[in-house]
C-alpha positions as CSV (number, residue, x, y, z in Angstrom):
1,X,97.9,97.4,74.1
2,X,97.4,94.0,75.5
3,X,99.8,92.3,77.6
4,X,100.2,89.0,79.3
5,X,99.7,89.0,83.4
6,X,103.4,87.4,83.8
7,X,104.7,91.2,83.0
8,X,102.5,92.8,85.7
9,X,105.2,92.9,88.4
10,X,107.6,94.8,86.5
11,X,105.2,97.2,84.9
12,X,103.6,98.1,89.1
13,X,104.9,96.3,91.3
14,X,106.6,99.1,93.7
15,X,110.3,98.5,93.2
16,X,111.7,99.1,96.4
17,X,108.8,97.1,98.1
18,X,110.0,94.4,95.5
19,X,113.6,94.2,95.9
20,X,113.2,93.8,99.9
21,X,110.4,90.7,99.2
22,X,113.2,89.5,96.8
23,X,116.0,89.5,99.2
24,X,114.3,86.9,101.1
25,X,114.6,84.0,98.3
26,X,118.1,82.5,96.4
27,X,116.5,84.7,93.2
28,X,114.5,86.6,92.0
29,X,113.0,83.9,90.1
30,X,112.2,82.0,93.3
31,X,110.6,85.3,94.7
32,X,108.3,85.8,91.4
33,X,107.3,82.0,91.7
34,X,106.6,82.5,95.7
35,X,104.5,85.3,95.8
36,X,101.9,83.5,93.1
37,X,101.2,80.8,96.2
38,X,98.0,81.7,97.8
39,X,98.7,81.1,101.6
40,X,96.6,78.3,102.3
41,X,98.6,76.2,100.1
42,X,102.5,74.6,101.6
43,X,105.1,77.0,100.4
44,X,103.4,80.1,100.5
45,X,106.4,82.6,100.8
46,X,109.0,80.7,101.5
47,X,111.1,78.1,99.5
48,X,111.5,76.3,103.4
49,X,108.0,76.2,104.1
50,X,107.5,72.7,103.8
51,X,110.2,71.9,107.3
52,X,108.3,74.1,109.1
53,X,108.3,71.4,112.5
54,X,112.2,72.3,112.6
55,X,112.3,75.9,111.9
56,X,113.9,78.5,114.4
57,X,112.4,81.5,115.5
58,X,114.1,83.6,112.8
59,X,113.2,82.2,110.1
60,X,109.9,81.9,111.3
61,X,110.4,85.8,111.6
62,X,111.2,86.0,107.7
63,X,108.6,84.0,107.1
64,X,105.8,86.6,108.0
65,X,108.1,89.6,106.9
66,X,107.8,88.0,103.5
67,X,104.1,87.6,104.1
68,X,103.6,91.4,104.9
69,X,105.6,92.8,102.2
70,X,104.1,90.3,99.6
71,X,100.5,91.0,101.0
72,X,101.2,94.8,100.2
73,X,102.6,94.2,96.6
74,X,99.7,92.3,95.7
75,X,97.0,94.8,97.6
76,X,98.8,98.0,95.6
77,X,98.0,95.3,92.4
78,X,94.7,94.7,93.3
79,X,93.7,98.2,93.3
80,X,94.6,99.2,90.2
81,X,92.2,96.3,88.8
82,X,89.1,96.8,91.3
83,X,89.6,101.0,90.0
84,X,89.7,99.5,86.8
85,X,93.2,100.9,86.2
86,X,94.0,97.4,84.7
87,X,91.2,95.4,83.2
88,X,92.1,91.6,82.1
89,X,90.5,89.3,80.1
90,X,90.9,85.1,80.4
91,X,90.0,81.9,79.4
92,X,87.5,80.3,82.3
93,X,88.7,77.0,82.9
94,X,86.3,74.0,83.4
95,X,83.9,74.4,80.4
96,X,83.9,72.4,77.5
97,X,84.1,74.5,74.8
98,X,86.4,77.4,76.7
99,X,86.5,80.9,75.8
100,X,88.5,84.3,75.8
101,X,86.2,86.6,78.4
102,X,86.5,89.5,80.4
103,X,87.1,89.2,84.1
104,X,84.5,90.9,85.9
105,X,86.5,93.8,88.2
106,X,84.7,92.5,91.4
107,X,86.0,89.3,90.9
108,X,89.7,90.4,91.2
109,X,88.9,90.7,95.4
110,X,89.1,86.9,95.5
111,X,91.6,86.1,92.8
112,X,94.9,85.2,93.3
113,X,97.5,85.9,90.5
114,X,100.4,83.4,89.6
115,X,102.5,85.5,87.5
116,X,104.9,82.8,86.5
117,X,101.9,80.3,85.1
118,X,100.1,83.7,83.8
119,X,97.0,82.3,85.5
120,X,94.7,83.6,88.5
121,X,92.5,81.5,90.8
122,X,90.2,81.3,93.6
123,X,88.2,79.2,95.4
124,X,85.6,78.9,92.9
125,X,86.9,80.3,89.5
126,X,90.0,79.9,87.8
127,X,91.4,81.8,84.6
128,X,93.8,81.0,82.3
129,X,96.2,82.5,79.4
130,X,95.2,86.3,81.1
131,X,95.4,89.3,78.9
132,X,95.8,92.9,80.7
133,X,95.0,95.9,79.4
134,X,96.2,99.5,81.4
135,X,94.1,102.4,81.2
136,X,96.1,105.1,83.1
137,X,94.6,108.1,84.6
138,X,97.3,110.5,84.0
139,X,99.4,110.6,80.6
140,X,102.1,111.4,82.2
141,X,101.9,108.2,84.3
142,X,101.7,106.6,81.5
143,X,104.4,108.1,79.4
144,X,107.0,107.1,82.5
145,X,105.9,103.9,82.6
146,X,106.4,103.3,79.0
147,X,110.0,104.9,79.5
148,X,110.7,102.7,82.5
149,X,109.8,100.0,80.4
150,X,112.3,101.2,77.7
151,X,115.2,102.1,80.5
152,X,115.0,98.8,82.0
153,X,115.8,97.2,78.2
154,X,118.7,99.5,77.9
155,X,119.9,98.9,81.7
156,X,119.7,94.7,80.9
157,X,122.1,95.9,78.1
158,X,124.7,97.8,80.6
159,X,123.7,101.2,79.7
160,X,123.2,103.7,82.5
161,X,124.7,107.2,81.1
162,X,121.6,109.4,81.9
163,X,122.6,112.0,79.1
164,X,122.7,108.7,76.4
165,X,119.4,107.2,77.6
166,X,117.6,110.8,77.3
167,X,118.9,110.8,73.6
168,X,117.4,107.6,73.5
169,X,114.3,107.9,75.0
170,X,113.2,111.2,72.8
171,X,114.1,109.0,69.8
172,X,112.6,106.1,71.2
173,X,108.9,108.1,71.8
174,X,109.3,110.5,68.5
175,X,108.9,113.4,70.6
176,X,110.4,115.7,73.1
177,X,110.1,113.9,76.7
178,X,109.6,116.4,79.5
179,X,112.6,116.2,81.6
180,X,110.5,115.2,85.1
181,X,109.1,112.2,83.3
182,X,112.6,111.3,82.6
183,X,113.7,112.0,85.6
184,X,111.2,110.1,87.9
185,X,111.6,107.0,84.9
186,X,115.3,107.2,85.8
187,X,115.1,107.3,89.5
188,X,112.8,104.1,89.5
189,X,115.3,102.1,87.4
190,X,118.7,102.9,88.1
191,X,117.7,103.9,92.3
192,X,119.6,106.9,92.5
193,X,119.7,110.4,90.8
194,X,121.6,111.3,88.3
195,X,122.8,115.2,86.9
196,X,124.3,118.0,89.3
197,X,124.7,117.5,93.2
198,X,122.9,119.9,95.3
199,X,124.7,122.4,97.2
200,X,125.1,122.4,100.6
201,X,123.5,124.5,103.5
C-alpha cells in the first residue's frame, strides 16, 4: 500500500520525541511545517527565527533544543529509508517531460523532507508528489502500526474505552488481535496503560 510522504510523521515519527518538538511552536501545525526547513534556510525550527539580532539567551536555548530533537526525528526517519524499511517513489523536478520514479535509497542521506508540501529536496535534486511504500521486518510491527493507525481515528472521534477499541480493532482486522499488539498500539496513542493496576511491593 502506497502512501503520500505528508503521513510519514504520524505513521514513525517517535511520539514522545514528537510531542516535546511540538511544545516548542503555537501548534502542531506550525511544528509539522518547521521541521520540513532544512537549516540553512531563515526559519529553520523556529517560527522567531527571522529576529534573531534581538533574541535573548533563552530563546536562543529553545532554538537549538528544537534543533536536537528535530535532527533525531528525522535521523530515526532516515533510517528506515536508507534500510529500505520505507522505499518512495517521486516525480524529479526540472525535466521537461517529468516522470513518476523511484528514489534511489542512497539518495535519502542528502534529502530533506517537507511533509507539509509532500516534497523532498537537496542541494542538487528535488522530488515532488512522493509516494512511500513500508516494507516492515516484523508482522507484528506491522500489525501495531496498522492498529495505531486505526486507534488514532477512533481517539479524533473521543473514543478511549480500551475494552470498546479492542472490540473494534478485532472487527476492524477480521481476525483475533494478540493482546500485546493491542496493548503496545494502545500505550502509543492514548500514553498511559490501561486494564488492572499492579500490586504493590
Amino acid at each position: 500500500m502506497e502512501f503520500p510522504l505528508s503521513r510519514a510523521p504520524e505513521m514513525f515519527f517517535d511520539e514522545q520525541l514528537w510531542q516535546i518538538f511540538i511544545s516548542y511552536f503555537e501548534t502542531p501545525e506550525i511544528a509539522l511545517e518547521r521541521i520540513g526547513h532544512p537549516p540553512n534556510l531563515t526559519g529553520y525550527h523556529h517560527e522567531h527565527y527571522e529576529t534573531r539580532s534581538s533574541l535573548t539567551k533563552e530563546v536562543w536555548q529553545e532554538i537549538e533544543e528544537a534543533h536536537a530533537v528535530g535532527r533525531e526525528l528525522l535521523l530515526s526517519l532516515q533510517s528506515k529509508f536508507l534500510s529500505e524499511e520505507l522505499t518512495a517513489t517521486g516525480v524529479a523536478r526540472g525535466y521537461s517531460l517529468p516522470t513518476r520514479e523511484r528514489i534511489p535509497t542512497s539518495e535519502w542521506k542528502h534529502l530533506w523532507p517537507n511533509f507539509v508540501g509532500n516534497w523532498a529536496t537537496s542541494t542538487t535534486d528535488t522530488y515532488g508528489d512522493i509516494r512511500l511504500s513500508w516494507h516492515p521486518i516484523d508482522k507484528k510491527v506491522e500489525l501495531r502500526e496498522r492498529c495505531e493507525l486505526m486507534l488514532l481515528t477512533r481517539k479524533d472521534h473521543g473514543e478511549s474505552r480500551r475494552k470498546v477499541l479492542f472490540r473494534e480493532a478485532t472487527e476492524h482486522f477480521g481476525e483475533p488481535l494478540p493482546t500485546r499488539v493491542f496493548d503496545a498500539a494502545y500505550r502509543k496513542v492514548f500514553g498511559k496503560r490501561r486494564g488492572r493496576p499492579r500490586l504493590a511491593g
